[in-house]
Structure formats: structure tokens, C-alpha cells
N, C-alpha and C positions, 0 to 999 in steps of 0.2 A: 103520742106527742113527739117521742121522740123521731119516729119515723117520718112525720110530718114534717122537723129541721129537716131533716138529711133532703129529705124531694125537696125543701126550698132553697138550698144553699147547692146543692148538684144542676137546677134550674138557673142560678145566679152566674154560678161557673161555666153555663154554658153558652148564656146570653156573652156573658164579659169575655170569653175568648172568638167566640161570632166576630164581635165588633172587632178585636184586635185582627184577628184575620183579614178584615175587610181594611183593616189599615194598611195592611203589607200589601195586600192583592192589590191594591187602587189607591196607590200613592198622588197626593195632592200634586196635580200637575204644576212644572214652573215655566213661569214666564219668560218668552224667549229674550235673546239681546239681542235690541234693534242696531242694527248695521248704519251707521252715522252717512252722510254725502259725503263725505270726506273719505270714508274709508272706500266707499265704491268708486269713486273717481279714481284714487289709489290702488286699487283691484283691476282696474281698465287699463289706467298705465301701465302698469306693472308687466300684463299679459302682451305690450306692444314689443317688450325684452325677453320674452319665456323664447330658450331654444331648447328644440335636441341638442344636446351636448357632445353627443356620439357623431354628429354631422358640423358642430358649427364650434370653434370655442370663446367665448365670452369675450370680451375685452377683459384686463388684469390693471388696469392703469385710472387714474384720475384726470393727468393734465397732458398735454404732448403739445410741443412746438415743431413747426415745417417749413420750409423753406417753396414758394411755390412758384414755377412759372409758367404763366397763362397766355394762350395765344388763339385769338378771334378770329372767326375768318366768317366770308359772307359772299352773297354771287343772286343776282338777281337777271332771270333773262325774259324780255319782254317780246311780244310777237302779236305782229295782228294778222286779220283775217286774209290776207293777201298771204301767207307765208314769211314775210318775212322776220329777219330773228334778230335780237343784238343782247350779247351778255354784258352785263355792268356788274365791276366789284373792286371794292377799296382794296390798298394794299395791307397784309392781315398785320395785328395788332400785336406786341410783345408785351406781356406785362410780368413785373418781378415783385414780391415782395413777403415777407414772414406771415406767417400765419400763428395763433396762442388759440387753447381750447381745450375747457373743463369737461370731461365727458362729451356727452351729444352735443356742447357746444361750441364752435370754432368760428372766430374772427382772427380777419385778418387786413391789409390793407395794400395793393401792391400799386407802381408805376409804371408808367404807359412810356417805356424806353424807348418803344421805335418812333415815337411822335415828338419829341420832348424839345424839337425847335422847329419843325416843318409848319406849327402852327394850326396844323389839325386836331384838333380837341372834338375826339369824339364822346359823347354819354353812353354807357350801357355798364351794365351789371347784372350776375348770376348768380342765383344762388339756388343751393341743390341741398332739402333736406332727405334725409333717409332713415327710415326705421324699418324693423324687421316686417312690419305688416304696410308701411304706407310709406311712400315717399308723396317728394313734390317739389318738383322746377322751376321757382320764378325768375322773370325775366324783362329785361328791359332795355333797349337797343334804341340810339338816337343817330344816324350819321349826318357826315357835313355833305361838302361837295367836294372830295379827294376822289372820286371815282374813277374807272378808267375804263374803256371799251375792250376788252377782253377776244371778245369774236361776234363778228358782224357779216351775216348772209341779208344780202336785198335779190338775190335772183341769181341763177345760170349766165346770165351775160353781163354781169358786173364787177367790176375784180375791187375788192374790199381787202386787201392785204397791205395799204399801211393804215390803215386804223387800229387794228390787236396795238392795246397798251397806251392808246391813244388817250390823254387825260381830258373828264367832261364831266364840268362843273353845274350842267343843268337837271342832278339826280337828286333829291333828299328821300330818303326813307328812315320809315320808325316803326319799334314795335314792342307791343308789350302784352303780359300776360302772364298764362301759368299753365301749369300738364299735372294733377291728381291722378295714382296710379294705385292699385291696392293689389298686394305679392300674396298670390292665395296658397302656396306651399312655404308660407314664412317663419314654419318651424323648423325647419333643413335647409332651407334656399336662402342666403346671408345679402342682399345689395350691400348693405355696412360694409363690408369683406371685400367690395373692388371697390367703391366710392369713396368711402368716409374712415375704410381704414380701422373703425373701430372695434370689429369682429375677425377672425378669420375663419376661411370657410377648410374644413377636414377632408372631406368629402366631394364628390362631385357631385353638384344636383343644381336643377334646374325650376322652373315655376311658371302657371300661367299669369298672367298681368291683365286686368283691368282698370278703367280710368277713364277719366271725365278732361277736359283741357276747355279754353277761350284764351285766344289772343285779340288783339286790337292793332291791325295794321294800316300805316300813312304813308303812300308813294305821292312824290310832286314830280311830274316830266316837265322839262323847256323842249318841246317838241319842236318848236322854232330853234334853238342853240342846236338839236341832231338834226336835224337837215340843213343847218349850214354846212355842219364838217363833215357829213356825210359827198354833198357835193363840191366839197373844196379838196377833197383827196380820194376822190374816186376818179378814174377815166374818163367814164362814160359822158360825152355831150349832153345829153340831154340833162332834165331836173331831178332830183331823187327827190321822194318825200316818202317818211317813211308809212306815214298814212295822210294824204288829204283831209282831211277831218278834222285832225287836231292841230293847233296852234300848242298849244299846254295843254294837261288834264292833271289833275289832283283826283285821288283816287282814295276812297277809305272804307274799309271793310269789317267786320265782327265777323269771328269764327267761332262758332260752339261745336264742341265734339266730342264723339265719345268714340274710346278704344279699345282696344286689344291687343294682344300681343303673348311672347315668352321671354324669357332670360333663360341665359347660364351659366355656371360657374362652373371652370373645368381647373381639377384641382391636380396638374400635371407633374408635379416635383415636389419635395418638401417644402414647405413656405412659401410655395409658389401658386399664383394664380389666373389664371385669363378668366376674361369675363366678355359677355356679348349679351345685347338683349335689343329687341326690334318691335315696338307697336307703329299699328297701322288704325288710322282714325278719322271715320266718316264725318264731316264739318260741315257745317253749314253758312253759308257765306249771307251777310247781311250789309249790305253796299250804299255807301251813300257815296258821290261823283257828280264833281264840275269838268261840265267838259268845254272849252269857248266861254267861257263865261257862264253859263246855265246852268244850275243848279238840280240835282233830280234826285229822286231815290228810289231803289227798289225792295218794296217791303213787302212784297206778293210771297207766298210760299209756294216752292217749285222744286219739284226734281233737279230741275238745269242747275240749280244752287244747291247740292250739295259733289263736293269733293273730295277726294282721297288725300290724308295729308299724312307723315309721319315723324318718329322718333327715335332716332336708334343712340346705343350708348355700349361703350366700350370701353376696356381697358385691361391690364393687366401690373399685379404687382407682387412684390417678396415682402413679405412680413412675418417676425419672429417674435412678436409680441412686442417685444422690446424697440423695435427698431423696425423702421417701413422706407422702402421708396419703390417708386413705378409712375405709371402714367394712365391719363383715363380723361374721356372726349365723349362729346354729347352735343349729335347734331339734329337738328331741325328742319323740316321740310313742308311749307306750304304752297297749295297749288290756288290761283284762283283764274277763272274762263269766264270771259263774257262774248257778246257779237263781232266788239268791235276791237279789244283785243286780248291777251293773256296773260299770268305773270307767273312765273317760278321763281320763288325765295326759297335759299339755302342758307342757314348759318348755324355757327356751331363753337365749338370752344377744344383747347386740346391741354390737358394741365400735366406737368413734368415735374414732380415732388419730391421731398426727403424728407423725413420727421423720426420724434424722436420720443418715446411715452415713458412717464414718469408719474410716483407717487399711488404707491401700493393703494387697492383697495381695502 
């Protein structure tokens, strides 16, 4: 009898430590935590600010005020299938005023001092965001009729030397748009650091660049006003015209493009820095034009409609965390070619700063 406890209670004990083993060994799994929208949108931003720190140093600062002044400049030169050429461009634009700005953000608002009783009010506005993985350009350009004839070739046997500087009020153009560019070494490679000022860069390094752009441009010609002045101060007896064809033409076009390019940041001195950076961007040109009155479009898709356009940006500045000033410009370049004639648009911006960061992080 008694041997019969002992085998059932040594059976019992064996069963009951079975089971607890199988507790330890194969613990009840838990349930994960589910990661909120909120936190991963948070996790996404976050990663647009992650540097090497060994290459680039943070910003240290909350707020920072700058003093800023901005100066526009622009050149358009048109040319038809005969050769000949005439460059048009306003005289460039001075603008002064403070600028205030909580981290990534900075407004400001300045005045157009060189225009401020001539009566020329022109519209445009820039604005240039940047982050370590993405920037982007928008833009918006309105001019009057301040123009002036710059340089003017009609041919080998025409002497066209007093027109340079000649003022001609039959020009309007416009243009507007944007340039998306994405910094694929944006762990070492700072844009913040020549543009925006709010990083500096340690190191020297460099990055390829891709990007996407569309602008929307509106040229209006009085091609009757240039062939009067044309033949009211040239020599030549006979009639100039700079093309038989037009009377006026109104001209407006869509650009889609996609680019490429590098930057870089060359980190030459202590606190010192230049920068350069150059894309080049295949565009395709989508054209509507009155010419004589007639109205027409062309919405065919064709090799002859795409173009070379670009972007280049530069500048250089001294900053100590504490304290920045330098300068930095960003110009623009669109080509557009048809039969009957062509245009090259140049504009760009040049900005001359001091500022001043405050309020520890």
C-alpha cells in the first residue's frame, strides 16, 4: 500500500513540474504596441533633421533676426529665324527689409527702394524652402513696361549702336512656378548651411541632386512699337522689320521638367563657407500663341518640344552659431525654340544678409 503512495505522489510531482517547465520554456506571448499616425508622421519628420554630426553641426538656437537685401535681376533675348537678335531687360530691383524666424521658419517683409517714385511697380516674389533631404523654389515674377533694349543685332550692314539702353515699353512678361529637388547625401551634405543659415556645415562634402520643376510663362511683344525704333535710329534707308509676320505676338507656354545635377560645400576657413550647386533639366514645352490675331495651339508631342533649361545657386557665408552674415543668389534659366522665333529668359535674385540667433534650445 504504501509503495503504491509513493508511485502516485512521485507521478504527481512529475506531471506538476512538466507543466511548470512548459511555463518558463513558452512564455504567453505579448501583444505588441501599435505605433499611433501620429507617431509616424513624427518619425518621418524627424528623419528630414537627422545629420552626421561629425560633418554638419545642428543649429543651437530657437529664434534669429536679419537684416536683408535683395536684388532681382532679369534679361530676356528674343531672335527669329532670319538671325536676328534683340536683348530686353529691366533695370534690376533693390529690395531692403528685416527679416524674424522661429527655427525652419522665417518671414520677413522688405521695400522696393530703387523703384519707390519712378512709378514702376513691379509683382514678384521668392521664396526658397530647405531641408536636409528636400528643398524647393517657389516663384512668381509679374513685370511692367520699364524695359530697355540692351543689344540689338539685325545684320552685318546695319549699325544698331544707339539703341543699347534704349527704353521700350512694348515688353510684358510673367512667370511663375516652382523647382522640387531631393539632396541624396543629406546626411553630410548641409543646403541649410549656405541658404537658410540654419546648420553649419564642418566638413567639406558635396551631393547629387534630383528634382522635378514646372513653371508657367507669358511674353506679350508690340512688334509694331520695335520696328518703329528700330527704323527711327538706325541708318540704313531702307525698312527694318524685325520679322514680317508679326504685328504683335502673345506667347504662353508650360514647362515640365525633370533634373539633375550636384552641389557643394567647400568648408575653407573656420566658420567659413562657399557653396555652389548646378542642375540641368530636360522640359518640355507646352505652347499656346496668338500671332495676328489667330489663335492656335500646339499640343502634339514632339522631340522639337523638349529643351535644356537650368538652375544654378551659389553663395558663401561666416557663421559662428551665434552670429551669420554672407550672401547667396539663385538664377534661372529657360530656353524656348519654335520656327518662327526664340526666347531666352534669365532671372535670378542676389541676397546680401546679417543676422543674429538667439534663445537656447
Amino acid at each position: 500500500m504504501l509503495k503504491r503512495l509513493i508511485i502516485a505522489m512521485l507521478l504527481i510531482m512529475v506531471v506538476v513540474g512538466a507543466r511548470a517547465d512548459d511555463s518558463i520554456a513558452a512564455p504567453k506571448p505579448q501583444q505588441p504596441v501599435k505605433e499611433s499616425l501620429f507617431d509616424k508622421v513624427y518619425e518621418v519628420i524627424k528623419d528630414f533633421s537627422r545629420v552626421d554630426k561629425h560633418y554638419i553641426e545642428p543649429q543651437h538656437y530657437n529664434y534669429t533676426v536679419m537684416l536683408q537685401n535683395t536684388n532681382t535681376y532679369e534679361s530676356y533675348t528674343l531672335s527669329n529665324k532670319d538671325g536676328q537678335e534683340i536683348v530686353l531687360s529691366p533695370e534690376p530691383s533693390m529690395k531692403l527689409g528685416p527679416y524674424v524666424g522661429w527655427r525652419w521658419l522665417v518671414l520677413g517683409y522688405t521695400i522696393d527702394v530703387s523703384h519707390l517714385f519712378d512709378g514702376h511697380h513691379k509683382q514678384d516674389w521668392d521664396i526658397s524652402l530647405y531641408s536636409n533631404q528636400i528643398g524647393i523654389d517657389l516663384f512668381y515674377r509679374k513685370t511692367g513696361n520699364d524695359y530697355k533694349l540692351r543689344r540689338v543685332y539685325l545684320g552685318d550692314d546695319i549699325d544698331t549702336s544707339k539703341l543699347p539702353n534704349m527704353p521700350f515699353n512694348g515688353f510684358n512678361a510673367s512667370i511663375k512656378g516652382f523647382n522640387l529637388y531631393y539632396i541624396l547625401n543629406h546626411k553630410r551634405f548641409s543646403y541649410p548651411a549656405a541658404f537658410n543659415q540654419s546648420t553649419c556645415q564642418k566638413i567639406s562634402c558635396g551631393s547629387p541632386l534630383v528634382g522635378i520643376g514646372y513653371t508657367k510663362h507669358s511674353l506679350n511683344i508690340d512688334m509694331g512699337k520695335l520696328n518703329q525704333i528700330l527704323n527711327e535710329h538706325t541708318t540704313i534707308e531702307r525698312e527694318i522689320s524685325m520679322d514680317s509676320s508679326f504685328t504683335a505676338a502673345k506667347v504662353s507656354y508650360s514647362d515640365f521638367s525633370v533634373s539633375a545635377g550636384y552641389a557643394y560645400n567647400w568648408v575653407f576657413a573656420k566658420n567659413w563657407l562657399a557653396a555652389a550647386s548646378l542642375s540641368l533639366a530636360v522640359g518640355h514645352k507646352h505652347t499656346t500663341a496668338d500671332v495676328q490675331g489667330e489663335r492656335f495651339r500646339l499640343r502634339e508631342f514632339s522631340f522639337r518640344n523638349f529643351n535644356l533649361d537650368g538652375v544654378g545657386r551659389f553663395g558663401m557665408v561666416w557663421n559662428n552659431t551665434r552670429i551669420y552674415a554672407g550672401w547667396s543668389a539663385i538664377l534661372h534659366s529657360y530656353h524656348y525654340r519654335k520656327s518662327q522665333f526664340s526666347t531666352n529668359s534669365i532671372f535670378g535674385s542676389v541676397n546680401i544678409y546679417v543676422g543674429f540667433n538667439f534663445g537656447d534650445r
